[in-house]
C-alpha positions as CSV (number, residue, x, y, z in Angstrom):
1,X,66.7,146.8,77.7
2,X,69.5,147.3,75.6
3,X,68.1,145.9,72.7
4,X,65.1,147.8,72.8
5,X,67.1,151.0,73.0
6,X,69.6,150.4,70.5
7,X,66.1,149.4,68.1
8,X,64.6,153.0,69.4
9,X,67.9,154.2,68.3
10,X,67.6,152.9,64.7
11,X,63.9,153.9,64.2
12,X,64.7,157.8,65.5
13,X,67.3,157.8,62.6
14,X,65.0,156.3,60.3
15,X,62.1,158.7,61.1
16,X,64.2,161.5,60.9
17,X,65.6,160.4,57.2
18,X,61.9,160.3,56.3
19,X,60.9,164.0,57.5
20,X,63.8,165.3,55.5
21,X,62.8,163.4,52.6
22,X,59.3,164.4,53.0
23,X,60.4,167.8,52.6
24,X,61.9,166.9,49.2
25,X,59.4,167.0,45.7
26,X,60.9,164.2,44.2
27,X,60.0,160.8,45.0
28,X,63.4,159.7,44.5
29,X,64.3,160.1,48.1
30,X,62.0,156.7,49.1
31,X,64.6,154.1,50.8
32,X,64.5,151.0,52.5
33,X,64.8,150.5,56.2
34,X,65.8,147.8,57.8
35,X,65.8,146.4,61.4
36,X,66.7,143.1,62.6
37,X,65.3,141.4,65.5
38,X,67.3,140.3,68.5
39,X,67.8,136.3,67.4
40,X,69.8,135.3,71.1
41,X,72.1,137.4,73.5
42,X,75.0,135.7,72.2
43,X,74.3,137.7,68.8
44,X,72.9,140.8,70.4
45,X,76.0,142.8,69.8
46,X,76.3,141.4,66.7
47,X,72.9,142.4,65.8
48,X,73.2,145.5,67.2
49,X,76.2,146.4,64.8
50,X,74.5,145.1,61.6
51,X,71.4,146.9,62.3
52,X,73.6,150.3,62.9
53,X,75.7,149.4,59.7
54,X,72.5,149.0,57.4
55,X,70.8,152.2,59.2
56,X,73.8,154.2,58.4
57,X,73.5,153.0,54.8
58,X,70.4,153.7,54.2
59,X,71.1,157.1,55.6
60,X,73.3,157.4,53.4
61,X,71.2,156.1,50.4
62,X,69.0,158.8,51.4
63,X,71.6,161.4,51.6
64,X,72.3,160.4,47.3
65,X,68.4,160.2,47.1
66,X,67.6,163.6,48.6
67,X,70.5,165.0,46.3
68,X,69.1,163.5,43.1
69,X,65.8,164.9,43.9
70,X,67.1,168.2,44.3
71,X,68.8,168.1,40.8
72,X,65.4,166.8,39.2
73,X,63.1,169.6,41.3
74,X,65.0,172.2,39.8
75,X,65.3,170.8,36.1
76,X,61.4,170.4,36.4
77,X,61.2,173.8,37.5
78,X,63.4,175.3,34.7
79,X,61.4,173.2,32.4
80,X,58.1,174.4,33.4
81,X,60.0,178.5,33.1
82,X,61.6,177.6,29.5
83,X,57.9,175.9,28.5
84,X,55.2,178.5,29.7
85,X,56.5,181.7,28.6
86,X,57.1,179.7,24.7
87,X,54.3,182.1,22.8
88,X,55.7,185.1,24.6
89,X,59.3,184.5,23.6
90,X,58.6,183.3,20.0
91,X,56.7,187.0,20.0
92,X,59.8,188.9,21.6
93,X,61.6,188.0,19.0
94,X,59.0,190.0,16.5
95,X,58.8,193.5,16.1
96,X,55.4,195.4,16.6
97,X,54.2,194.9,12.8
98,X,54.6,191.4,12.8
99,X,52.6,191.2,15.8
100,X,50.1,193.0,14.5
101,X,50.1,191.3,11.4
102,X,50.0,187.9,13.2
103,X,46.8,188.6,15.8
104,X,45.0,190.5,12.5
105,X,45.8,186.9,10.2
106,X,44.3,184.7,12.9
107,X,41.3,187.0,13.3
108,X,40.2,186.9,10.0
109,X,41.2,183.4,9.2
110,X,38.6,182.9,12.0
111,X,36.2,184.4,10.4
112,X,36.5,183.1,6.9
113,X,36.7,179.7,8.4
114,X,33.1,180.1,10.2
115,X,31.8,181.0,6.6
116,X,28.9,182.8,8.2
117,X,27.9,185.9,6.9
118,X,25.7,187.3,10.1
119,X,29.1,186.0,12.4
120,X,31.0,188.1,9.6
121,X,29.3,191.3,10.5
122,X,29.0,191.1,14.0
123,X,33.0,189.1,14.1
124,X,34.9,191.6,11.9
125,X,34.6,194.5,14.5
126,X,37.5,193.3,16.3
127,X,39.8,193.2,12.6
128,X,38.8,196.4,12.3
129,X,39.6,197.7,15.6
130,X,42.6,196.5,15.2
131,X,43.3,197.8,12.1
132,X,42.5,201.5,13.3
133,X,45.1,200.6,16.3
134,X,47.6,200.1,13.8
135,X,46.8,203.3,12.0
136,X,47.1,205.6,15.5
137,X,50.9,203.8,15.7
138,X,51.9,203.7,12.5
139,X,52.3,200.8,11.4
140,X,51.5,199.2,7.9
141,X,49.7,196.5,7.2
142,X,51.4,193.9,5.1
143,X,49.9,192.1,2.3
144,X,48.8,188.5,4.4
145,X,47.3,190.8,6.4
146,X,45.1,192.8,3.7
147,X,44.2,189.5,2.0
148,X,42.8,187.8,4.5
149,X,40.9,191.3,5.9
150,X,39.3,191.7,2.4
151,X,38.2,188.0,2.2
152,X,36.5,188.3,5.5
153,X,34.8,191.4,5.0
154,X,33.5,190.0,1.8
155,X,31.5,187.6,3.8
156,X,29.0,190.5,5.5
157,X,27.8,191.2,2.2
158,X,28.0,194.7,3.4
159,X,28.8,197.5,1.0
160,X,29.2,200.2,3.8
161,X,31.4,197.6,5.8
162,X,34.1,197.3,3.0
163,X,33.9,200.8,2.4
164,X,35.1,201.3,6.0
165,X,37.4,198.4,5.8
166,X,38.9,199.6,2.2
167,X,39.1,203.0,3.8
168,X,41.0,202.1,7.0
169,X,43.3,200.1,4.9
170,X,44.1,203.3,2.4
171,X,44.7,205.2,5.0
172,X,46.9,202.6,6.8
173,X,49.2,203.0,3.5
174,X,48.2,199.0,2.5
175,X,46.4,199.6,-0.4
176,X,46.8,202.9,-3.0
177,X,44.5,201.7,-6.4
178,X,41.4,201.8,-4.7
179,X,39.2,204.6,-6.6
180,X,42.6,205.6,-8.3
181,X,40.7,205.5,-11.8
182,X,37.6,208.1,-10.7
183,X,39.2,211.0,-12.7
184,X,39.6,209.0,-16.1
185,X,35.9,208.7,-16.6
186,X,34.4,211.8,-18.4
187,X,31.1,213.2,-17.9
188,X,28.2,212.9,-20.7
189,X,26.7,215.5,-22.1
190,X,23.2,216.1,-21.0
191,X,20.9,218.0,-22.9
192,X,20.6,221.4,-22.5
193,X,17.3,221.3,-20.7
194,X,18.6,218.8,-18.0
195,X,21.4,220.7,-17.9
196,X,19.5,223.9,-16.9
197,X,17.0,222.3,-14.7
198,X,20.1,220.6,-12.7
199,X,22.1,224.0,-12.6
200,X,20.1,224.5,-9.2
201,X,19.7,221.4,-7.5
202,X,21.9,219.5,-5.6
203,X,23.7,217.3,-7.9
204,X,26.8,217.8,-9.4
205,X,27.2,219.6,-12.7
206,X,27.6,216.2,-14.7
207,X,28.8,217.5,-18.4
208,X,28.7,220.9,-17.1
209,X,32.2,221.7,-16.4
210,X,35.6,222.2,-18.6
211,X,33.8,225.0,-20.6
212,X,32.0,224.7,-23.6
213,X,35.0,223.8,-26.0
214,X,35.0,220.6,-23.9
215,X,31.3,220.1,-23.5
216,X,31.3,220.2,-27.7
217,X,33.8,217.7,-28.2
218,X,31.9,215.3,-25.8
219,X,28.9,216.0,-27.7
220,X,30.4,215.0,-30.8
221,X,31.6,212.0,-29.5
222,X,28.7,211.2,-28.2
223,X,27.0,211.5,-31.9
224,X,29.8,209.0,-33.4
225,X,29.0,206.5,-30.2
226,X,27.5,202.9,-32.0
227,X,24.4,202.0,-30.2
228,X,24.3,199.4,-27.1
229,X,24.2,195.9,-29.1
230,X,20.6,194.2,-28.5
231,X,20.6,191.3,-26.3
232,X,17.0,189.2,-25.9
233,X,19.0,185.9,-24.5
234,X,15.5,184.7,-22.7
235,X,13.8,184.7,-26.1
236,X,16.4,183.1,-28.2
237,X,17.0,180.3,-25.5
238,X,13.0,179.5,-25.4
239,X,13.0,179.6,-29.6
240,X,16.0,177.1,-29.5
241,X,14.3,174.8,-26.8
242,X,10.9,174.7,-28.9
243,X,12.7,174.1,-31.8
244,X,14.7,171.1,-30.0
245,X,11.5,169.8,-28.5
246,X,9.6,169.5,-31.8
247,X,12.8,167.8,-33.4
248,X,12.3,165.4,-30.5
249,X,8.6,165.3,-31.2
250,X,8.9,164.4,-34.8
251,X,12.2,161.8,-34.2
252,X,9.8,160.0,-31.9
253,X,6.7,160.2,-34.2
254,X,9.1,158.1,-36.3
255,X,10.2,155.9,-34.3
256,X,7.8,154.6,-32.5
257,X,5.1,154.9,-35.2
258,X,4.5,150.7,-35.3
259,X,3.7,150.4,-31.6
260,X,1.4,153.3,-31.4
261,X,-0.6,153.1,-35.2
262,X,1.5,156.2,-36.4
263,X,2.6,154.7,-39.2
264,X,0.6,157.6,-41.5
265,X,2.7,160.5,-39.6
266,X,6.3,158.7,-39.9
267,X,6.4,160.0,-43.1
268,X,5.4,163.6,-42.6
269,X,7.7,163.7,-39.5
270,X,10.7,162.5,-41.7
271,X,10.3,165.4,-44.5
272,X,9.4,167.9,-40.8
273,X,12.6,167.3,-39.9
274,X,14.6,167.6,-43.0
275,X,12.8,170.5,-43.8
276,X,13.2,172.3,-40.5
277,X,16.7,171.7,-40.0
278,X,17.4,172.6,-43.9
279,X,15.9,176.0,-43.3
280,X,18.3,176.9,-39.8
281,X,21.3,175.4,-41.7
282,X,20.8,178.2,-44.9
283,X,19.7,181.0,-42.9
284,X,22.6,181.1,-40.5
285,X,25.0,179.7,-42.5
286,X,24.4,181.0,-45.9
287,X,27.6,182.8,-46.5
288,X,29.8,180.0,-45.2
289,X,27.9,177.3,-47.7
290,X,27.6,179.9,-51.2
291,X,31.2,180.9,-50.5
292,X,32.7,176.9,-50.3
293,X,30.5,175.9,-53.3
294,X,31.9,179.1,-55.2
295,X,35.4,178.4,-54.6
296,X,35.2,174.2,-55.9
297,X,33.2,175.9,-58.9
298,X,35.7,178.1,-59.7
299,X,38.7,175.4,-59.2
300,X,36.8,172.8,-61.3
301,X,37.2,175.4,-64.2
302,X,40.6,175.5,-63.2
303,X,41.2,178.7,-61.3
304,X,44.1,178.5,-58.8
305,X,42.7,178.9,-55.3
306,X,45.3,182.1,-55.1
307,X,43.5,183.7,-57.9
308,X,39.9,182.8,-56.6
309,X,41.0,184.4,-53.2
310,X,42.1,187.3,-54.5
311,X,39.4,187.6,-56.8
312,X,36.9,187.5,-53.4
313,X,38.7,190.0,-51.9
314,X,38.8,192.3,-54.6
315,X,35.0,191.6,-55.1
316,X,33.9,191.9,-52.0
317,X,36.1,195.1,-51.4
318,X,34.1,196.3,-54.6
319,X,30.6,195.1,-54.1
320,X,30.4,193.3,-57.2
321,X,31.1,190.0,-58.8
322,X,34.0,189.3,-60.8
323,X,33.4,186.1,-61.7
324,X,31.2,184.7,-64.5
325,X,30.5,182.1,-62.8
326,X,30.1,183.9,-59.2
327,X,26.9,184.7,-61.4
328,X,25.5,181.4,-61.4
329,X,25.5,181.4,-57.6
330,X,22.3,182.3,-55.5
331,X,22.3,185.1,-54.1
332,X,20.8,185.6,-50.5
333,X,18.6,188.5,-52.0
334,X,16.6,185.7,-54.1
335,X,15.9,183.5,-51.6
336,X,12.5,183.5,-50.5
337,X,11.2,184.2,-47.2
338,X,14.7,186.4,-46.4
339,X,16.3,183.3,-45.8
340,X,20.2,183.4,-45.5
341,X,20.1,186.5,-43.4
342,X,19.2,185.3,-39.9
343,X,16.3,187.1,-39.1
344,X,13.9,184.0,-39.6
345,X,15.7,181.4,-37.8
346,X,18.6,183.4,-36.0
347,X,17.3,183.7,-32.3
348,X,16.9,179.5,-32.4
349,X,20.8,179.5,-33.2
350,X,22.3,181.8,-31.2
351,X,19.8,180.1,-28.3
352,X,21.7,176.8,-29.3
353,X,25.0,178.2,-29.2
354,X,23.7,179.9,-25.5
355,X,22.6,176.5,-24.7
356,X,25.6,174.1,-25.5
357,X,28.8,176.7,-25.1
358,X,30.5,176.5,-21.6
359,X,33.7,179.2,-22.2
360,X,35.3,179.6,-18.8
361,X,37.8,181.8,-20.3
362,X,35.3,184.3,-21.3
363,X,33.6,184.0,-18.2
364,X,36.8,184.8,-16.0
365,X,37.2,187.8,-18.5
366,X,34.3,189.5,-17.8
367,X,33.8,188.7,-14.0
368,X,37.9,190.3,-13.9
369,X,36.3,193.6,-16.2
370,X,33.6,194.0,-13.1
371,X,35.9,193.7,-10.7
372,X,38.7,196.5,-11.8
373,X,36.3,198.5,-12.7
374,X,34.5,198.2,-9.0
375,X,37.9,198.8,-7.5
376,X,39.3,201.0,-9.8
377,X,36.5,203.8,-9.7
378,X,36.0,203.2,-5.6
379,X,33.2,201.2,-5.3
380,X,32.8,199.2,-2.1
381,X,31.6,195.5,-3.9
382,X,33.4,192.9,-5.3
383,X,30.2,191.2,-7.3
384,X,32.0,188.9,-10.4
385,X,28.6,188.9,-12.1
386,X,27.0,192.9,-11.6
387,X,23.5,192.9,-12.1
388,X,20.8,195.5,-11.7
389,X,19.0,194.7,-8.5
390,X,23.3,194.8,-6.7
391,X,23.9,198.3,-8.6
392,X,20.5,199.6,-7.1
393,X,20.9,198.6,-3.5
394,X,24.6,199.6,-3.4
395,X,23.0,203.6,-4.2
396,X,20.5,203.5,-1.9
397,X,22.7,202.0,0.8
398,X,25.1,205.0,0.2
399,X,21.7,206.9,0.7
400,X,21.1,205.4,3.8
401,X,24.5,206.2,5.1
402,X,23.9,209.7,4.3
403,X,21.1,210.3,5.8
404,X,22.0,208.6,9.0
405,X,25.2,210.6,9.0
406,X,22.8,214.1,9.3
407,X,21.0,212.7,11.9
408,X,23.3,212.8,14.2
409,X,25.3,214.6,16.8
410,X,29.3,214.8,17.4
411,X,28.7,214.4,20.9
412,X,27.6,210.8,20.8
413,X,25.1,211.4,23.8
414,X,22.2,208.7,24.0
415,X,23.5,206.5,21.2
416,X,24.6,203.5,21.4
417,X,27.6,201.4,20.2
418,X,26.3,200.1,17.1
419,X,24.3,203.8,16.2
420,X,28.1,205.1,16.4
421,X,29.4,202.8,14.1
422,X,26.8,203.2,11.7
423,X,27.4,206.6,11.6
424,X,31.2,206.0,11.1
425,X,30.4,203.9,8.4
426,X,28.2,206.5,7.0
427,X,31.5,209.1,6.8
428,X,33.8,206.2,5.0
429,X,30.5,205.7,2.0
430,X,30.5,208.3,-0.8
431,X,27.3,209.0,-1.6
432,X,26.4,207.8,-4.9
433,X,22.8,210.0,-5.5
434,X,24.6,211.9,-7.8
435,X,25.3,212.5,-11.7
436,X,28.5,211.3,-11.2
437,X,28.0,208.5,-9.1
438,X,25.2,206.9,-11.1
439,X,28.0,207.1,-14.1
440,X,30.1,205.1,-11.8
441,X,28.0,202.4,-11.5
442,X,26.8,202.5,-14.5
443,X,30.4,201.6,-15.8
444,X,30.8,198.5,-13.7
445,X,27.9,197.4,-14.7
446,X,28.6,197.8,-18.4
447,X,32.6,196.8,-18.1
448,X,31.9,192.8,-18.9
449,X,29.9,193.9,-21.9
450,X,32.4,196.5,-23.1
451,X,35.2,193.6,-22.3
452,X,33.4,191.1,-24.3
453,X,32.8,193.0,-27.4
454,X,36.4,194.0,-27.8
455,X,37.4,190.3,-27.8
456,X,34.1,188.4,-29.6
457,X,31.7,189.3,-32.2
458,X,28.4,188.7,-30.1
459,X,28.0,188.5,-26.5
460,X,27.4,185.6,-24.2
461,X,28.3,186.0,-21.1
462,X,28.0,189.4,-20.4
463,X,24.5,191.1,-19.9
464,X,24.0,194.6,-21.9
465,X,20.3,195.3,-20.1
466,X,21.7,195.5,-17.0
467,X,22.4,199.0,-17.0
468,X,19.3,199.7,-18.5
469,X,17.6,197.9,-15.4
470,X,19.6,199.9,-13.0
471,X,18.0,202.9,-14.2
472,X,14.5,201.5,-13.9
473,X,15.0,200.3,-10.5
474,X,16.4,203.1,-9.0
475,X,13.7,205.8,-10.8
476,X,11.2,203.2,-9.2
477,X,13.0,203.2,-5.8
478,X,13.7,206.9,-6.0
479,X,9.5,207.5,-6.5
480,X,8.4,205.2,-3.6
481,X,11.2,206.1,-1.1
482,X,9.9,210.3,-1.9
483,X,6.6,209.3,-1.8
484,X,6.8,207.9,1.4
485,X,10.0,210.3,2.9
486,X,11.8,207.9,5.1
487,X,15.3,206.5,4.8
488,X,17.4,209.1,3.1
489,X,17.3,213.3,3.3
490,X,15.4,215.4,1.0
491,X,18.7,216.7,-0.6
492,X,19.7,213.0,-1.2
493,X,16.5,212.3,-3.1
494,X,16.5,215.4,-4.7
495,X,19.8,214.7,-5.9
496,X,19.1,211.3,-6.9
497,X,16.0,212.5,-9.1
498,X,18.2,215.0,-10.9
499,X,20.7,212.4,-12.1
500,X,18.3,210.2,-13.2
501,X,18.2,210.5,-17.4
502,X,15.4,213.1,-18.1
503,X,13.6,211.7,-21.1
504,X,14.8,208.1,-23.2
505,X,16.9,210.2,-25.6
506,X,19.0,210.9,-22.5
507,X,18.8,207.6,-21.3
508,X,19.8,206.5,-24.7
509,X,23.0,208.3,-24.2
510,X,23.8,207.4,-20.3
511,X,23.7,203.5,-21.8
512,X,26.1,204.3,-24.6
513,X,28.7,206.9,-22.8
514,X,28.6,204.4,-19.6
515,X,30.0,201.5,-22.6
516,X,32.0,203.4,-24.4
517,X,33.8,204.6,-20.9
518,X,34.3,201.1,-19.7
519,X,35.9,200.2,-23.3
520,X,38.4,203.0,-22.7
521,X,39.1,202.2,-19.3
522,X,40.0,198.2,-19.8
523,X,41.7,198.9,-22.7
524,X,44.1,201.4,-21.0
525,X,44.7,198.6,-18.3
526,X,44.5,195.5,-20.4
527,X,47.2,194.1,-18.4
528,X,45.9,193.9,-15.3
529,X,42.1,192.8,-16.4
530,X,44.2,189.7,-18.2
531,X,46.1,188.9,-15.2
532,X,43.3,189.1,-13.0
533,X,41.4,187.1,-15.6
534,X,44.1,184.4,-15.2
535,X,43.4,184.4,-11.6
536,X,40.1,184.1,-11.6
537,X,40.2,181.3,-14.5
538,X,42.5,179.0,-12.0
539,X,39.1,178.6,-9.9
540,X,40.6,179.3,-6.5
541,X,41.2,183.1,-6.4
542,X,39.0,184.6,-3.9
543,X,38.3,189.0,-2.8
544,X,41.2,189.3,-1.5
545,X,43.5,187.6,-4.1
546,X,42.1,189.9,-6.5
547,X,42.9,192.7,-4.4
548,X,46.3,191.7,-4.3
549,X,46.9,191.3,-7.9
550,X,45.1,194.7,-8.5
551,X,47.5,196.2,-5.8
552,X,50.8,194.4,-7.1
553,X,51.3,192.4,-4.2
């Protein structure tokens, strides 16, 4: 009886260690329990006092168990506090714009990332939320910040987007050169019966104003304006193509004439050939080939090649020869069929030289021409190549926006989110039906040609009938769209009508004002078009990066 109660004993104290320790959330607190059996009554009390000793050491095991788990529960518990609140610490230790700056980067790194342009649209809402959150605290928008906005609004493909987007960030303080060059392009002067005819419509007075001292001195420069330079690059290509293929033609005539009984043509393909190429050599290179063979003529009679060169310079300065043996040479008037002045065989060499040049350099130059002059005179499209069809759509979008902005109410009753932000949009979109906004575009489109002429002789990459096909796209849009009176307001269309060149003498003179203002505005910021053209010639500059260089960022 005494064993069993000194073993009950032992137990209670060993149950009793283990509720404490379940009460504990470390599992360090486990310990071993031991009880030992009665062997004989002779050992009893000897059994009883081992079995006390080793349950009062493993009490007190537990005792240093239970402690230790205490010490780990509450490192694990000021672990988990240091490690959940991490992001909010790290962004306690930022102030308000670089929070802003932070949440707007991730935002539109997300969208650039996704690539799509429908996700573009519908994604950059929340940028540009944002954006307008900043501008009701006051806080500027940093430069990471604007380059990756501007790269992910260029992914909509959405004039009046960007043009909400560039004018949130303008009035955020981020950006200041957007539109900054609208003043440094002068009217044209329209003809007096334009001018009279326009005097009561709704279109600004384009060449009307600065009184008629100024109107006479921009009619004057309009006289002494050269023409737009002729570009047919479709017809020269095709001329150097057939030419190439009956090359080819004749070069297999010959040699395959044994194999396919052609031996009586090998011989007429042979003199096709040298004939054909003979004739393209001397017409486009007369000059070139009269001027070397003068020059060893005139050193063979022992001329020194200082005098000869001074001697072509005086003569061609003069007109005439000063050489008696200069009189020996052929001239190009002589030669039969005008050759040696380009016009027989010139389209099928400057087709070739279309065909087999590949000039990056000149490419970055004029995609950097389209893209200051875009962002210099407030245009909301960053197009490296401007073409007709983009210069049309991007007026009648500003149309659009127009009319949708008199449709509506200020009170915003029965409209929708998306009708309200279209007629936000439609406020941030200068119209472009006008005089002066037609000259606008009309500029960007003609700055790579105007770029490319003051650095090469004949244009390549640039495209002078671009312009002109602007005009005949929008006089063919601006017919349909008031013959069917939907999409824009009457005073918009009437507008548009008015600017549109009257008769193709005033046509004649948009083309060659719109060039001859591009010239004068890259040249007066050559700086920044070669810069940008070095950033665009590295291959990985993008919207935004342009925007940045443009800025000074």
């Amino acid at each position: 009886m005494r064993r069993r109660s000194t073993t009950t004993m032992a137990v209670a104290a060993t149950l009793a260690t283990v509720a404490a320790c379940r009460g504990m959330e470390s599992a360090a607190a486990a310990f071993v329990v031991v009880v030992v059996p009665p062997r004989s009554s002779s050992s009893h009390s000897t059994s009883t006092t081992t079995g006390r000793r080793r349950t009062t050491a493993s009490t007190s095991m537990t005792g240093g168990g239970i402690d230790r788990a205490s010490a780990a529960a509450a490192a694990s518990g000021e672990d988990r506090r240091n490690n959940r609140p991490l992001l909010d610490e790290a962004f306690s230790g930022l102030d308000d714009a670089d929070k802003y700056e932070t949440v707007l980067s991730g935002l539109c790194a997300k969208i650039v990332d996704d690539g799509s342009e429908n996700n573009a649209k519908s994604s950059i809402v929340d940028p540009m939320r944002l954006l307008g959150e900043m501008n009701a605290l006051g806080i500027s928008m940093g430069p990471r910040g604007t380059v990756g906005l501007i790269d992910a609004t260029a992914l909509s493909s959405d004039a009046r987007i960007m043009a909400e987007v560039l004018s949130l960030a303008k009035r955020n303080g981020a950006i200041s050169r957007y539109g900054c060059l609208q003043g440094d392009v002068d009217p044209v002067p329209r003809s007096s019966s334009s001018f009279n005819s326009n005097s009561n419509s709704n279109s600004f007075s384009f060449g009307g104003g600065g009184g008629d001292g100024d109107r006479e001195r921009r009619i004057r420069r309009l006289a002494s304006l050269p023409p737009v330079p002729d570009d047919d690059r479709a017809t020269e290509v095709a001329n150097a193509a057939t030419f190439a293929i009956a090359i080819a033609s004749c070069m297999f005539v010959e040699a395959f004439a044994g194999p396919f009984h052609l031996d009586g043509l090998a011989p007429w393909a042979n003199v096709a050939i040298f004939v054909a190429v003979t004739i393209l050599v001397l017409d486009n290179l007369f000059d070139a080939i009269v001027g070397s063979t003068t020059l060893l003529v005139r050193m063979k009679d022992g001329d020194g090649i200082t005098d000869v060169l001074a001697d072509a310079a005086r003569g061609a300065g003069s007109g005439s020869s000063t050489s008696s043996s200069q009189s020996t040479i052929v001239r190009k008037e002589d030669m039969p069929l005008g050759i040696g002045t380009g016009k027989m065989t010139g389209s099928v060499f400057r087709g070739f030289g279309r065909l087999l040049s590949d000039d990056t350099e000149r490419d970055c130059m004029c995609e950097a021409a389209a893209v200051f002059a875009a962002y210099g005179l407030g245009l909301p499209c960053f197009a490296f190549r401007p073409n007709a069809r983009e210069g049309a759509a991007l007026v009648l979008q500003s149309m659009r926006g127009e009319g949708e902005g008199g449709e509506t109410n200020e009170d915003g009753g029965g409209y929708d989110r998306d009708r309200r932000r279209r007629r936000r949009r439609s406020t941030t979109m200068d119209c472009l039906a006008s005089d002066v906004g037609l000259m606008k575009v009309m500029v960007w489109l003609m700055a790579p040609v105007a770029m490319e002429l003051s650095r090469y002789p004949r244009l390549m990459s640039s495209e002078p009938r671009e312009a002109s096909g602007f005009l005949d796209r929008l006089a063919s849009a601006s017919a349909s769209t008031m013959a069917s009176g939907g999409g824009s307001s009457p005073g918009t269309l009437s507008a548009l009508a008015d600017a549109l060149p009257a008769d193709d003498e005033e046509r004649d003179a948009y083309l060659r004002w719109a060039l001859a203002e591009a010239d004068v505005l890259l040249r007066r910021n050559a700086k920044v078009v070669d810069s940008l053209s070095g950033a665009l010639a590295g291959g990985a500059a993008t919207a935004g990066d342009c925007v940045a260089i443009l800025e000074g960022f």
